[in-house]
ZALUM-924377 format. One record per residue: residue number from 1; residue in three letters; z, y, x of N, C-alpha, C in turn. Coordinates in steps of 0.02 Angstrom, whole numbers, padded with zeros to 5 digits. Each point is the difference from the previous one (the first is absolute). Example, Ala and Ser with C-alpha at 12.3 -4.5 7.8 and 13.67 -1.06 7.14 Angstrom:
! ZALUM-924377
   panu   pamar     n.up   n.north   n.east    ca.up   ca.north   ca.east     c.up   c.north   c.east
      1     ALA    00390    -00284    00660    00000      00059    -00045    00000     00060    00045
      2     SER   -00036     00053   -00018    00003      00059     00042    00037     00055   -00039
This chain:
! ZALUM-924377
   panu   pamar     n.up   n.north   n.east    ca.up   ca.north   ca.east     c.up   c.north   c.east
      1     UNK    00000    -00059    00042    00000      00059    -00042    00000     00062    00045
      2     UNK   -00057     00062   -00005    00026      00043     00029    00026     00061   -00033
      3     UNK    00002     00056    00022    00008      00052    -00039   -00038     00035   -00010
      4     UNK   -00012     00041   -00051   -00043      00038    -00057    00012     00074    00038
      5     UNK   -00045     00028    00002    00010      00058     00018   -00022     00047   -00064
      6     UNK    00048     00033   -00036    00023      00057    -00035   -00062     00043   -00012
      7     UNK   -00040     00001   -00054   -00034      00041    -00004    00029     00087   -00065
      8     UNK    00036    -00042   -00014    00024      00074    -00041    00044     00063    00030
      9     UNK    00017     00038   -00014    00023      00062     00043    00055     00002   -00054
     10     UNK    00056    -00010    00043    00076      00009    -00010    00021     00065    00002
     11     UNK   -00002     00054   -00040    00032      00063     00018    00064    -00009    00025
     12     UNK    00033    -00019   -00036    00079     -00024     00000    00013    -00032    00086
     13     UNK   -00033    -00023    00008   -00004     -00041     00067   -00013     00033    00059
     14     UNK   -00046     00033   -00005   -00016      00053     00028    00048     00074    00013
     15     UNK    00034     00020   -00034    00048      00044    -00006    00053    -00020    00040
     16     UNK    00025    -00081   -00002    00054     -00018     00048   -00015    -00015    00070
     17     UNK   -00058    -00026    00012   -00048      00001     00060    00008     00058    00059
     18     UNK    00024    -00038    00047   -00026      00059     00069   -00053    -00036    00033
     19     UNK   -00021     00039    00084   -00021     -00028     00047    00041     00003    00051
     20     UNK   -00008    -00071    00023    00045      00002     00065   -00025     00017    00037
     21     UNK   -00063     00015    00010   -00036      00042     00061    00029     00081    00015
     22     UNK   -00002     00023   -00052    00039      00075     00003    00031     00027   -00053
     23     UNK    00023    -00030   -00053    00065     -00008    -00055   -00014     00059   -00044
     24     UNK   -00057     00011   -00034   -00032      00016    -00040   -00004    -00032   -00062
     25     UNK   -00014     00048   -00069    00018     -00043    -00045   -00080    -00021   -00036
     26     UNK   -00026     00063    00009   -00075      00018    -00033   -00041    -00045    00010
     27     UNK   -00040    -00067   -00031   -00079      00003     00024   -00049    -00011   -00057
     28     UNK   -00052    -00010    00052   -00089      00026    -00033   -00028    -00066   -00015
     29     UNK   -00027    -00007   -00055   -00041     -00063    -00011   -00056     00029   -00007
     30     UNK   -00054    -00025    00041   -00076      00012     00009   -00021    -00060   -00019
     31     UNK   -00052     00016   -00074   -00018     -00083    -00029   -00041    -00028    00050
     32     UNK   -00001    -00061   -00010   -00029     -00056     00031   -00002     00009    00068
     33     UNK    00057     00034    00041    00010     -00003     00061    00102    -00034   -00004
     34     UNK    00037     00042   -00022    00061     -00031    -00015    00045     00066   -00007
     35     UNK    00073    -00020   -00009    00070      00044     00030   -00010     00042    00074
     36     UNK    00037     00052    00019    00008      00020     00061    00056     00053   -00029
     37     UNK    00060     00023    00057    00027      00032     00001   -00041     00062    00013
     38     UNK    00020     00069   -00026   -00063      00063    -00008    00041     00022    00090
     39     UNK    00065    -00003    00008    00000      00018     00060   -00033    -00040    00063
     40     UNK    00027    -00073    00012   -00035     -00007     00072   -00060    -00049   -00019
     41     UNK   -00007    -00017   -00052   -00051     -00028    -00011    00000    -00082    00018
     42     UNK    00061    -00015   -00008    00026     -00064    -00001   -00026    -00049   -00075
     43     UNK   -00028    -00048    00019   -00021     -00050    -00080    00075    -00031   -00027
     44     UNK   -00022    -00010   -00070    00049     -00036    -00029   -00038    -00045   -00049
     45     UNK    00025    -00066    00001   -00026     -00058    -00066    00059    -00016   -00010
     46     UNK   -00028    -00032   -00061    00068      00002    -00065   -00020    -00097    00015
     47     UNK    00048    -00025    00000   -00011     -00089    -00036    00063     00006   -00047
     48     UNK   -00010    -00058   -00049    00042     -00024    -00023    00042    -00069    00020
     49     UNK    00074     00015   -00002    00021     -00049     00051    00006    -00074   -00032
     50     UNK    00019    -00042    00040   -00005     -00073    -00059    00065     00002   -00023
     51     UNK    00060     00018    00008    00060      00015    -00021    00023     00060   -00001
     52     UNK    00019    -00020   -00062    00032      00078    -00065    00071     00013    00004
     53     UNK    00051    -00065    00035    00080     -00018    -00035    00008     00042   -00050
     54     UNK   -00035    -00019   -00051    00042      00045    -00053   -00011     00067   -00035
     55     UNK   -00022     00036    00082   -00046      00057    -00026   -00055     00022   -00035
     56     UNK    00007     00038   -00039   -00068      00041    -00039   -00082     00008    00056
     57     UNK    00034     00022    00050   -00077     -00008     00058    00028    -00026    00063
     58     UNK   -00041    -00015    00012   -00009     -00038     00075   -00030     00014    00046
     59     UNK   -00014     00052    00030   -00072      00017     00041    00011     00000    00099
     60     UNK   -00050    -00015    00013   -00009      00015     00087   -00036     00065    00004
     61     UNK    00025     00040    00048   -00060      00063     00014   -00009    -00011    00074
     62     UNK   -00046    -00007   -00003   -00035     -00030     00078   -00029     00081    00021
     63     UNK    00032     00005    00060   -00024      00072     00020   -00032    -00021    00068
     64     UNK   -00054     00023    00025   -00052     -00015     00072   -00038     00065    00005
     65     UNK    00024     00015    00085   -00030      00065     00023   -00081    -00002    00030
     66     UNK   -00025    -00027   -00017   -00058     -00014     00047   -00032     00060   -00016
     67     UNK    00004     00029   -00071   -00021      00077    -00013    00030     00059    00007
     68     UNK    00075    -00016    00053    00050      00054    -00009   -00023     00056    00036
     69     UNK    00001     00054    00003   -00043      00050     00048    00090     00037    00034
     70     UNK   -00021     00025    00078    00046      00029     00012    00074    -00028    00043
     71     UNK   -00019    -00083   -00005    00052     -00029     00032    00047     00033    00051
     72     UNK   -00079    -00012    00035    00014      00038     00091    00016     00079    00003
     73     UNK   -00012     00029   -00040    00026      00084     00011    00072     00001   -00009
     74     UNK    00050    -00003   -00046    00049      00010    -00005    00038    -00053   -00005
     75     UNK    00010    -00054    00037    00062     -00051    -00015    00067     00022   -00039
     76     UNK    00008     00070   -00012    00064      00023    -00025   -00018     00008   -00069
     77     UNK   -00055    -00004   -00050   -00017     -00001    -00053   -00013    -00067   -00019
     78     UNK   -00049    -00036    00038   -00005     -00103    -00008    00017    -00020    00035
     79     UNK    00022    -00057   -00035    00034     -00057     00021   -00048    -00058   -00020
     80     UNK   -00036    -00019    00062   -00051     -00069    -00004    00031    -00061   -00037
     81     UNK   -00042    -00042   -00026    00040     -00059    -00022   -00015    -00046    00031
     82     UNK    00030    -00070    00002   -00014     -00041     00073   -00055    -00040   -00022
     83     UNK   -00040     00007    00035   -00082     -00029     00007   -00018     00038   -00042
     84     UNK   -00004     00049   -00042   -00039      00019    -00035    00019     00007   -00062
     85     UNK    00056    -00054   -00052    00012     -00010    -00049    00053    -00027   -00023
     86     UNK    00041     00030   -00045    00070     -00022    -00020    00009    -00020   -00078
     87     UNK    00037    -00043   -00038   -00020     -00002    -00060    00079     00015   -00032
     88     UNK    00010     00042   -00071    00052     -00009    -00021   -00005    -00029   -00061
     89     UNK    00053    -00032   -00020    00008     -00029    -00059    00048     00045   -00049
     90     UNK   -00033     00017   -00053    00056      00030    -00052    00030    -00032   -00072
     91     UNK    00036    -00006   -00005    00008     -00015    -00078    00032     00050   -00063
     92     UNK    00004    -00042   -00052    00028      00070    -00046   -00045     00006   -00054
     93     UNK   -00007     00058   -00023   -00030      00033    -00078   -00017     00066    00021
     94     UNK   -00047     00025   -00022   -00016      00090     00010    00079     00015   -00010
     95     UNK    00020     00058    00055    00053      00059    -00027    00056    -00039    00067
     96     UNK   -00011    -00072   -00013    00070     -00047     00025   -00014    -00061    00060
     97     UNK   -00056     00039    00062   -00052     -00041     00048    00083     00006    00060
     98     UNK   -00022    -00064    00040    00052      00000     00060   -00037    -00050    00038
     99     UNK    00016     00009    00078   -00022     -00020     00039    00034    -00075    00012
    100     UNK   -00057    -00052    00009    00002     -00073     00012    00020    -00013    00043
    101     UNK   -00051     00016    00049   -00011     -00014     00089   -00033     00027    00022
    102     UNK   -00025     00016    00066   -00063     -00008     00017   -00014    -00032    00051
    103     UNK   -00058     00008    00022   -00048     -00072     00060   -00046     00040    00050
    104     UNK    00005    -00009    00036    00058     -00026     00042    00073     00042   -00019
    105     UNK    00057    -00032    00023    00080      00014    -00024   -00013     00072    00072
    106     UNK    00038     00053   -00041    00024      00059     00041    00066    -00011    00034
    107     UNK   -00038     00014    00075    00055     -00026     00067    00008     00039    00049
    108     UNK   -00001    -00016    00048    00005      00037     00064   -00052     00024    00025
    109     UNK   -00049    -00035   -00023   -00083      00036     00019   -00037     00027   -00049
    110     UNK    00022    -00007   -00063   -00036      00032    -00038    00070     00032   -00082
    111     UNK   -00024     00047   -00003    00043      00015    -00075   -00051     00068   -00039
    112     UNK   -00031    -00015   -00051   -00043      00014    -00042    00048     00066   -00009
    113     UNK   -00037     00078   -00029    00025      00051     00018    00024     00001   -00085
    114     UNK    00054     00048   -00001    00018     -00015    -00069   -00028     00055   -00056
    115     UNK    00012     00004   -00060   -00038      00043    -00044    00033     00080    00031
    116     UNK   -00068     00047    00006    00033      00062     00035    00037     00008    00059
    117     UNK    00014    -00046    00033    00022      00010     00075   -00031     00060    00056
    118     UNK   -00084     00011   -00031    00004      00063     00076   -00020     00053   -00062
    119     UNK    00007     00014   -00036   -00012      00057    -00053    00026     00074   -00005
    120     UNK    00062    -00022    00048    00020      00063     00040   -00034     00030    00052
    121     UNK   -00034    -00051    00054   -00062      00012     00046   -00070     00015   -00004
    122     UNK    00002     00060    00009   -00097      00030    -00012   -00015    -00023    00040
    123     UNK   -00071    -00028   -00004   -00049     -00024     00012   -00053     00071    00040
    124     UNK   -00024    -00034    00042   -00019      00043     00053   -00064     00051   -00018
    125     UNK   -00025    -00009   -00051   -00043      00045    -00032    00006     00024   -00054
    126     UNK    00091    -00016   -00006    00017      00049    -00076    00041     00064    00065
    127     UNK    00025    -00011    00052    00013      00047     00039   -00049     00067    00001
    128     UNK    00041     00073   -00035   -00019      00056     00017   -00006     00026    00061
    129     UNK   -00047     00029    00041    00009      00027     00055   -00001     00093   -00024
    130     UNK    00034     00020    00045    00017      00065    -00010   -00032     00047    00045
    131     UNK   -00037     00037   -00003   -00038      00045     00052    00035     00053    00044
């Protein structure tokens, strides 16, 4: 059996959703290309997981940078994911989503950035220069 990958668009899901690439909440669906966070341009797919315990949803959000733009300029805004791709599992109901796990497990080499973590930090081309 494998898993189904999610073709409907979860607002609800979406709203509780960050990126661990740079802990953003916002993204862009461009049809028949997919998800992306509007900031670094990180992908997201939705599966449905094979276990619910119980819960109303079950979902994986498989996030992979292979489209992330920007890696290499500011390491203090992204945070790479290891090889490329990390997956979280959520469960819950719109309004009442909480975090499963994720994959690879956040450790000593890697810990996925959290919702809003550099949001206090401008970004190097929102910087005013002053004459």
């Amino acid at each position: 059996m494998s898993l189904e990958v999610l073709d409907r668009h979860s607002e609800a899901l979406f709203e509780f959703l960050w990126c661990p690439v740079c802990g953003k909440e916002v993204f862009t669906h461009i049809p028949f290309e997919g998800v992306f966070c509007k900031n670094c341009n990180t992908q997201v797919e939705l599966q449905e997981s094979r276990e619910t315990r119980g819960y109303e949803e079950a979902v994986l959000a498989c996030f992979d940078t292979t489209t992330t733009w920007n890696l290499h300029v500011d390491e203090k805004l992204r945070r790479d994911l290891p090889d490329g791709s990390a997956r979280v599992k959520t469960l819950g109901a719109p309004g009442a989503y909480k975090v499963d796990w994720w994959s690879p497990e956040p450790g000593e080499d890697w810990e996925p950035v959290e919702r809003g973590e550099f949001d206090d930090i401008e970004e190097p081309s929102e910087v005013s220069h002053l004459a």
